[in-house]
N, C-alpha and C positions, 0 to 999 in steps of 0.2 A: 106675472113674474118678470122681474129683471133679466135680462141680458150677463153670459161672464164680466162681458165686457163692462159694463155699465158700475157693474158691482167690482171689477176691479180700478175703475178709474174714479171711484166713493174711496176705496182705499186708498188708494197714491195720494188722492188731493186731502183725505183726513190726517194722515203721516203726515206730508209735509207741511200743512198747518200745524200741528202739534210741535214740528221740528221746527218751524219760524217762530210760535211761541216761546218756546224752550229757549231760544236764541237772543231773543228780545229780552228775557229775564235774565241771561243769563250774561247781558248787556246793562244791563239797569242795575245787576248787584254789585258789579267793577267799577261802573261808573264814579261810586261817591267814594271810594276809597282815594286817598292823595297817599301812596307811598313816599318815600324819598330814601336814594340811595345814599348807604355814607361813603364816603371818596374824599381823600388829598391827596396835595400833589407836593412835592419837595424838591429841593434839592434841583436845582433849576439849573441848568447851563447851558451855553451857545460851543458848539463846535464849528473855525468856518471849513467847508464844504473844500475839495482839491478842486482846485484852477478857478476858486474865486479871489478876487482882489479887488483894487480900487481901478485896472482897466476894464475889466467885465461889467454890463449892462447891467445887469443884475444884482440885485443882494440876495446871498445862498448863505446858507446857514443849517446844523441841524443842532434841532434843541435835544438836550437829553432831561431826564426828569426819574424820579420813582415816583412812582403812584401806587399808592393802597386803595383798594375798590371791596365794599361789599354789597352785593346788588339783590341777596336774598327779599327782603322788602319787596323788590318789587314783581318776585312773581308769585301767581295765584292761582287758580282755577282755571282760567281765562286766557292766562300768556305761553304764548307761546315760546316767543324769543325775545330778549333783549338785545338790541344796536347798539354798544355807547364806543362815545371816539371824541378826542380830544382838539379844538382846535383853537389856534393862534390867533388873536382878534386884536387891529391897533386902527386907528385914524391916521391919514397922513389929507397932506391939502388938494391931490388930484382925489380920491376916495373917502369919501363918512364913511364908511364900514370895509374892514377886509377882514374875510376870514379865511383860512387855511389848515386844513384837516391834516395833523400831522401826526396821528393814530388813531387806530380802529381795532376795534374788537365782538366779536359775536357770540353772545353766549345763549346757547340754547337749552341748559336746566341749571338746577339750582344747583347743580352739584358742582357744578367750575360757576357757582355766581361768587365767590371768595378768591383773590386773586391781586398779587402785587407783580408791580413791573420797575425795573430797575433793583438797586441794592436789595436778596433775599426773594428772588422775584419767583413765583409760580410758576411761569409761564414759559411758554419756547422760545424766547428771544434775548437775542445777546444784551447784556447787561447793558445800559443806559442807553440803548437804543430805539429810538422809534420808526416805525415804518416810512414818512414820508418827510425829506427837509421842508425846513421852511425860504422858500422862493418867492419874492417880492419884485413885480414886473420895474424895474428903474433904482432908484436909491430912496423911496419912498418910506420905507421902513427906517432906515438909519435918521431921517429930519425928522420923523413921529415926535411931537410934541408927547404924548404920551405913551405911556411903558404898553409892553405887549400884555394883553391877557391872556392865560390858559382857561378855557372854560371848556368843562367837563358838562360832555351829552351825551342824551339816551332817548332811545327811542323803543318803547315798550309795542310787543306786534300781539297783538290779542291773536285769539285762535277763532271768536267773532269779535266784532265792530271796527272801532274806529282807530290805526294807530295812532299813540299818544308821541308827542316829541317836547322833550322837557330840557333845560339846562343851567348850569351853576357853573358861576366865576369862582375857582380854587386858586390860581397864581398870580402874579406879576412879573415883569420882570422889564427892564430899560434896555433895548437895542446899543449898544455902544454906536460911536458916529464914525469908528474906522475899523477896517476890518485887521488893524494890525493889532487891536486890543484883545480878537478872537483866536485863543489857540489853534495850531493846526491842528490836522488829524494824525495823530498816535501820541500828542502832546497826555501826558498823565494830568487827570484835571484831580 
């Protein structure tokens, strides 16, 4: 005859084979799924920032926007939480890529995955406002040959495997080249 021991370490290791199984398949069934979330973005504007101008190092700005987001699609069996966050993406000629995360959001069920920000907005935050400005190391942003993009991300967190990070161009919008074209703050836009 066996040992308790022997027969309980047949157990543990038949369980947690059964539970890698289970995880494995339960990996393989999400995998071939492509959801896609629907999202726009509207209504676009620059606010400049207090105590930016044309003597300051810097170009400060914050963009305001509404955005309508439905992210039901993307969870399943599988997910745990959705990341998605919005950020500012332009070329200038020290930089091929700058990006700048100038909102964020977490949604952990399906029940807050339906959710507008700015005009009508769901959510807890002051009407056209975003969490983070947008700051540009120099004046790199205002010579951008081309307009700033909003591209809207998400990063889907399984409850196993691998997280996904996914994203989509929803805006545009042109830098002006002074900052005397950008309302101040409390200006009604």
């Amino acid at each position: 005859m066996h040992s308790w021991t022997f027969r309980l370490n047949a157990i543990f290791t038949f369980t947690v084979s059964v539970l890698g199984a289970l995880s494995a398949l339960n990996i393989l069934t999400v995998y071939f799924l492509d959801p896609r979330p629907i999202a726009t973005i509207d209504n676009v504007k620059l606010q400049r920032l207090p105590g930016s101008g044309p003597n300051r190092p810097n170009a400060e700005a914050r963009v305001m926007f509404d955005m309508k987001a439905d992210l039901r699609p993307l969870f399943n069996w599988n997910t745990k939480l959705v990341f998605v966050y919005i950020t500012a993406e332009y070329v200038t000629k020290l930089n091929t890529i700058n990006q700048i995360v100038i909102w964020d959001y977490i949604v952990e069920d399906v029940q807050n995955a339906v959710f507008t920000v700015g005009r009508h907005q769901t959510m807890l935050l002051p009407r056209h406002h975003n969490e983070y400005p947008l700051i540009d190391q120099g004046r790199g942003i205002r010579s951008a040959a081309q307009p700033v993009n909003l591209t809207f991300n998400w990063c889907v967190m399984p409850i196993v495997g691998i997280i996904a990070r996914y994203k989509e161009q929803l805006a545009q919008f042109p830098f002006p080249d002074s900052f005397e074209k950008l309302p101040a703050p409390g200006t009604h836009l």
